[in-house]
C-alpha positions in Angstrom: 38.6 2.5 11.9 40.0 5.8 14.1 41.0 8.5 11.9 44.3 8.8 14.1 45.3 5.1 12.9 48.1 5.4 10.0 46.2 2.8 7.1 43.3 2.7 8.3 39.9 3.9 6.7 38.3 6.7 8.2 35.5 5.8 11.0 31.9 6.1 9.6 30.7 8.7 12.9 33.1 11.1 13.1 35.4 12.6 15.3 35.4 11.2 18.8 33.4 12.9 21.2 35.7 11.9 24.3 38.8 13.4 22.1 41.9 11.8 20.4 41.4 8.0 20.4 44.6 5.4 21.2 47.2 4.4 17.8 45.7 1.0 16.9 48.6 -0.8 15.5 47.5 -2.1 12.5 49.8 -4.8 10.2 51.4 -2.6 7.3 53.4 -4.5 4.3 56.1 -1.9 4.3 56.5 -1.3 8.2 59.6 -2.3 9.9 59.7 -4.7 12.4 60.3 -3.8 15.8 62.8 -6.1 17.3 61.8 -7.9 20.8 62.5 -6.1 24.1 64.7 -8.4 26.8 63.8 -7.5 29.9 64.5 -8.7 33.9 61.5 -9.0 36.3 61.8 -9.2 39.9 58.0 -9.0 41.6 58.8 -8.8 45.5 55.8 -9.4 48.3 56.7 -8.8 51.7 54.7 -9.2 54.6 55.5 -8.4 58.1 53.4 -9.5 61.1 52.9 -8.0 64.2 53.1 -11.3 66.3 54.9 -14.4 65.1 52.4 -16.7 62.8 52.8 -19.7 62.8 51.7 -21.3 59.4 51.7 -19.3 55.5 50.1 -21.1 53.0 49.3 -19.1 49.4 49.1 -19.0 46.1 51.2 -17.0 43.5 50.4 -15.8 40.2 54.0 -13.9 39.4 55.4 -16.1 36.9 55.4 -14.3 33.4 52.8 -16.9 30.4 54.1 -17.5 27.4 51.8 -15.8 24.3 52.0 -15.3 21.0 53.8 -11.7 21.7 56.2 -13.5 24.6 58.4 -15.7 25.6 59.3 -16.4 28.7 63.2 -17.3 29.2 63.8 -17.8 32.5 61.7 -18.0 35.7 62.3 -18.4 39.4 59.9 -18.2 43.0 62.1 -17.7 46.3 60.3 -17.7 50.0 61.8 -16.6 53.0 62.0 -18.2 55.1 62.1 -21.2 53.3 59.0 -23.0 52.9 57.8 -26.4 53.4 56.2 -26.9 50.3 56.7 -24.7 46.9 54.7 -26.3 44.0 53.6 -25.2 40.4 50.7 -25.7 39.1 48.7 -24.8 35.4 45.5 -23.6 35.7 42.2 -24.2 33.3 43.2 -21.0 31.5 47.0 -22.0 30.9 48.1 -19.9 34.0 51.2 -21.1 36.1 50.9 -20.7 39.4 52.7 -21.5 42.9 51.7 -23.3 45.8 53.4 -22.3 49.3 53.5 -23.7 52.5 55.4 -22.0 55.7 55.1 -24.6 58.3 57.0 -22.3 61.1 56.6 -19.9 63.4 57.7 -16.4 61.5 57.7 -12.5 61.8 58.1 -11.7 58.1 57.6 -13.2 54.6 58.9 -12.9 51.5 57.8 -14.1 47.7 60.4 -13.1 45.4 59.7 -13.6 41.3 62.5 -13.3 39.2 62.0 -13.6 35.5 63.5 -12.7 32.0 61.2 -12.3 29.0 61.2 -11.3 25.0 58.2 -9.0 24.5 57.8 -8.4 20.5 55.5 -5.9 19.0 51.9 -6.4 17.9 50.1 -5.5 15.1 46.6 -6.1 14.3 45.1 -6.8 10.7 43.2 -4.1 9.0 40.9 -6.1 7.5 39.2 -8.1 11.2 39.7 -4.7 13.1 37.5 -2.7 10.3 34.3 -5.0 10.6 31.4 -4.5 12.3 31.4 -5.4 16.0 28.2 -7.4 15.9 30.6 -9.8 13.6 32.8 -10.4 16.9 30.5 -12.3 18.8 30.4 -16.1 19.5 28.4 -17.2 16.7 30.9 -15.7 14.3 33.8 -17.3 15.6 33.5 -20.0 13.2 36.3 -22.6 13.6 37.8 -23.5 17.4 39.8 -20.4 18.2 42.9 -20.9 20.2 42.2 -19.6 23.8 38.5 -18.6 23.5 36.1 -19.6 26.5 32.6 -18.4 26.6 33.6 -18.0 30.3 34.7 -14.9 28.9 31.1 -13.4 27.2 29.5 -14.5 30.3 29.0 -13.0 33.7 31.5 -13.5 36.6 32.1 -12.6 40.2 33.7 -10.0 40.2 31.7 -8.6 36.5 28.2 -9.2 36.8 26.0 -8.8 34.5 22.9 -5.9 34.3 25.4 -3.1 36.2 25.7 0.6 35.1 28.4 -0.9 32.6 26.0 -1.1 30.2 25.5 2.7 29.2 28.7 2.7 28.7 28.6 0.1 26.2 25.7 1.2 24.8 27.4 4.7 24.3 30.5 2.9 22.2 29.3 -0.4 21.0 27.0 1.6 18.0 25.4 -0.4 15.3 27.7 -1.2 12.7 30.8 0.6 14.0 33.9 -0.6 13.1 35.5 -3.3 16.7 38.8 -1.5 16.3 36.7 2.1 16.3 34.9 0.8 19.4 37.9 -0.6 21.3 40.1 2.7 20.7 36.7 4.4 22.1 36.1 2.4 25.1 39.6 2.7 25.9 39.3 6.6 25.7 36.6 7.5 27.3 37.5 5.1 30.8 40.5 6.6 31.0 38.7 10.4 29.8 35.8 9.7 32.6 37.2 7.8 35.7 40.1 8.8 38.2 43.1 6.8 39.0 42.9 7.1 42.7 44.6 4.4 44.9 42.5 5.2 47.9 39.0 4.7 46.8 38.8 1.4 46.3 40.0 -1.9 47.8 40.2 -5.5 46.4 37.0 -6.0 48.0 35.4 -3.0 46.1 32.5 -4.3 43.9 32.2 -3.0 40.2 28.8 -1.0 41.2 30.7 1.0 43.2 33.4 1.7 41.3 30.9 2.7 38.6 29.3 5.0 40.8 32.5 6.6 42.2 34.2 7.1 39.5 37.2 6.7 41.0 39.9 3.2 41.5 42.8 2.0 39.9 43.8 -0.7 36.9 42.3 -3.5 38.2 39.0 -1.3 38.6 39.2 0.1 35.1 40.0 -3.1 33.6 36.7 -4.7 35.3 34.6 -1.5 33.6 35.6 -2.8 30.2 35.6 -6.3 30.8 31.5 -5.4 31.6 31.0 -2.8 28.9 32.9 -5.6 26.4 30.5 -8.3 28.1 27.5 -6.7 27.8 28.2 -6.1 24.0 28.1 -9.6 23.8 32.2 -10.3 22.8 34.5 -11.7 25.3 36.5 -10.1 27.4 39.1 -11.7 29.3 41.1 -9.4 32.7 44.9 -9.9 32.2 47.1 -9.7 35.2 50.9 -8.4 34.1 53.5 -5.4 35.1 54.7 -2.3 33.3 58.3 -1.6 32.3 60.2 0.5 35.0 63.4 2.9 34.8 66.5 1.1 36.1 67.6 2.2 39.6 71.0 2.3 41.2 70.6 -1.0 42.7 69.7 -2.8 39.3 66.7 -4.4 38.3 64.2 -3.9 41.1 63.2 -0.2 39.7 59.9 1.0 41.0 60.1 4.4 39.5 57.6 4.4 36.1 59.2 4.9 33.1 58.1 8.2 31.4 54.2 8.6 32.3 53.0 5.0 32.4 50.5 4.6 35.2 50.8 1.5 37.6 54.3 0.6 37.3 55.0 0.0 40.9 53.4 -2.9 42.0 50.9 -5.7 39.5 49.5 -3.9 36.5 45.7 -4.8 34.9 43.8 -4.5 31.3 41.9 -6.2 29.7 41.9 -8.4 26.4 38.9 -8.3 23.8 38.9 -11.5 21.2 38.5 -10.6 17.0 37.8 -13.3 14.7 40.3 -12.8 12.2 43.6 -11.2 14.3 43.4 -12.9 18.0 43.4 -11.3 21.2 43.5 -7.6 21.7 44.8 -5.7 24.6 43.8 -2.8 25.5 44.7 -0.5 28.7 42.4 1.9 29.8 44.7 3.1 32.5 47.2 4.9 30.3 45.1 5.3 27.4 46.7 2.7 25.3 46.7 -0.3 23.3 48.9 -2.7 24.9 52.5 -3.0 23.1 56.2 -3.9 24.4 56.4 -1.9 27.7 53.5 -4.8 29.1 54.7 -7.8 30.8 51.8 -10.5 30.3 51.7 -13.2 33.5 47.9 -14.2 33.7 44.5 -13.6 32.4 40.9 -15.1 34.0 37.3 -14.1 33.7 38.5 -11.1 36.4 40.5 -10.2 39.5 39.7 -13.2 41.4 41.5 -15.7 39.4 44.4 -14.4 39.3 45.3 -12.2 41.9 49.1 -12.0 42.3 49.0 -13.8 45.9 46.4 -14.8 48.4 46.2 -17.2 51.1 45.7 -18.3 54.5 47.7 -17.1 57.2 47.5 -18.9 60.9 48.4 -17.2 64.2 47.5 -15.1 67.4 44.1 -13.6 67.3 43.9 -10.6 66.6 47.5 -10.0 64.7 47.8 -7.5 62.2 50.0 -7.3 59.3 51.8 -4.7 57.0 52.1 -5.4 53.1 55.3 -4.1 51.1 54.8 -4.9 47.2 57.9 -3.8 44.5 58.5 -4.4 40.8 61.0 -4.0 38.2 60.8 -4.6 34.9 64.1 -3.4 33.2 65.1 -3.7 30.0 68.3 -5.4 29.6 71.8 -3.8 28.6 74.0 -5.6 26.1 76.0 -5.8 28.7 73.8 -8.3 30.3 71.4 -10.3 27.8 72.5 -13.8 28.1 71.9 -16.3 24.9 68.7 -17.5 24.8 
């Protein structure tokens, strides 16, 4: 385990060569317990269009998933104009998403989200997060684990397999060290080695590319070590979510990051790595983190493409062209304003 972790033994190679690795927030008897962060989410998607369309039908994935680490106490979609059809739906994964159907001519569309969660701390045991990594792997899963999928060791669209990924997990994936050592690693030296930059890459960008580059943004970073992860043989699964926000004068919808997170102002990515012995475990390679109670969890799939917070269809004149607004808060609620759960 990292040197830098309180509790935990010291790693078997040394220091890090990409520098100080993330906290791993291991379980300790004596610790106190954090208590669970309230917080109001509002996800807005605008879309303005050129000419009038005249049919909008999508697909949402904004509605906050209940985990271990959260519950979800209130949700709510809004579409305006009002829409024709607005349906939920659970995915193969456990996702809730919702179906939406415009059925009239418009200039402009809206998807609000609103939510309230409880996001409690997590903590890791010492004992899974010390083993070897090779012990991670399917075959060592044992029993039915809640959530696992080999969907999430194998390749996928948007992660496939045999890509420059693999030097990188080569480089942290060593024989016999320690999956917490390698995690803390892997999340260093994505964040140490690749540039956020919000105008290199697209949705359309492949992983290749953003390998070569260099350069992208979460959702880019979190399909590097989804692939490094994969190749290793462990699965990886991409987790969709949002980042806590500092309040604004108008209430909950503040954009503005709180402190230095990066990717608080629209959808926020990682990815989630699964240890025999303690679960799930996020890590963010954005901000150089392991994922704790400024994250907001709504979905998780093999990558980007199933769960992208909305896509769709969109009929109209040839030809017409369209400009995207996106806006998230996630505030933490006053005393003023927590409501009983």
């Amino acid at each position: 385990m990292s040197e830098n972790a309180p509790g935990a033994r010291p790693g078997q190679d040394g220091a890090a060569p990409h520098g100080a690795r993330p906290l791993i927030p291991l379980r300790q008897e004596d610790a106190p317990t954090l208590d669970p962060v309230h917080y109001r989410v509002h996800h807005l998607t605008s879309y303005r269009y050129a000419k009038p369309v005249t049919r909008n039908y999508g697909r949402a994935h904004v509605e906050p998933r209940a985990t271990p680490h959260q519950r979800v106490l209130s949700h709510e979609v809004v579409v305006d104009p009002a829409p024709a059809r607005l349906t939920a739906h659970t995915d193969f994964y456990g996702n809730s998403s919702t179906y939406l159907l415009v059925d009239a001519p418009h200039e402009q569309l809206d998807v609000h989200s609103h939510a309230r969660v409880s996001v409690a701390e997590r903590r890791y045991g010492l004992e899974p997060m010390s083993r070897p990594w090779e012990q991670c792997t399917p075959e060592h899963w044992g029993a039915p684990m809640p959530g696992a999928s080999l969907d999430f060791v194998r390749p996928s669209p948007r992660v496939p397999g045999g890509t420059a990924a693999r030097e990188i997990s080569a480089e942290v994936f060593r024989p016999g060290r320690a999956v917490g050592e390698c995690l803390a690693e892997l999340t260093a030296l994505i964040h140490t080695e690749f540039t956020y930059d919000s105008a290199a890459t697209t949705v359309t960008s492949t992983l290749e590319e953003v390998l070569g580059a260099r350069h992208g943004v979460c959702q880019d970073f979190s399909h590097v070590g989804v692939a490094a992860v994969r190749e290793a043989g462990l699965a990886a699964r991409y987790v969709s979510g949002y980042l806590r926000t500092a309040p604004s004068a108008g209430g909950a919808l503040g954009t503005e990051p709180a402190g230095e997170m990066i990717g608080s102002a629209a959808s926020h990515a990682w990815l989630s790595v699964l240890v025999p012995g303690t679960g799930w475990v996020d890590i963010d390679p954005t901000n150089r983190t392991f994922v704790d109670q400024r994250f907001v969890t709504t979905a998780w799939g093999r990558d980007y493409a199933d769960v992208p917070p909305l896509k769709g269809i969109v009929v109209g004149p040839p030809g017409a062209s369209s400009t995207l607004r996106v806006a998230v808060g996630v505030v933490p609620e006053t005393a003023g304003t927590e409501s009983a759960d």
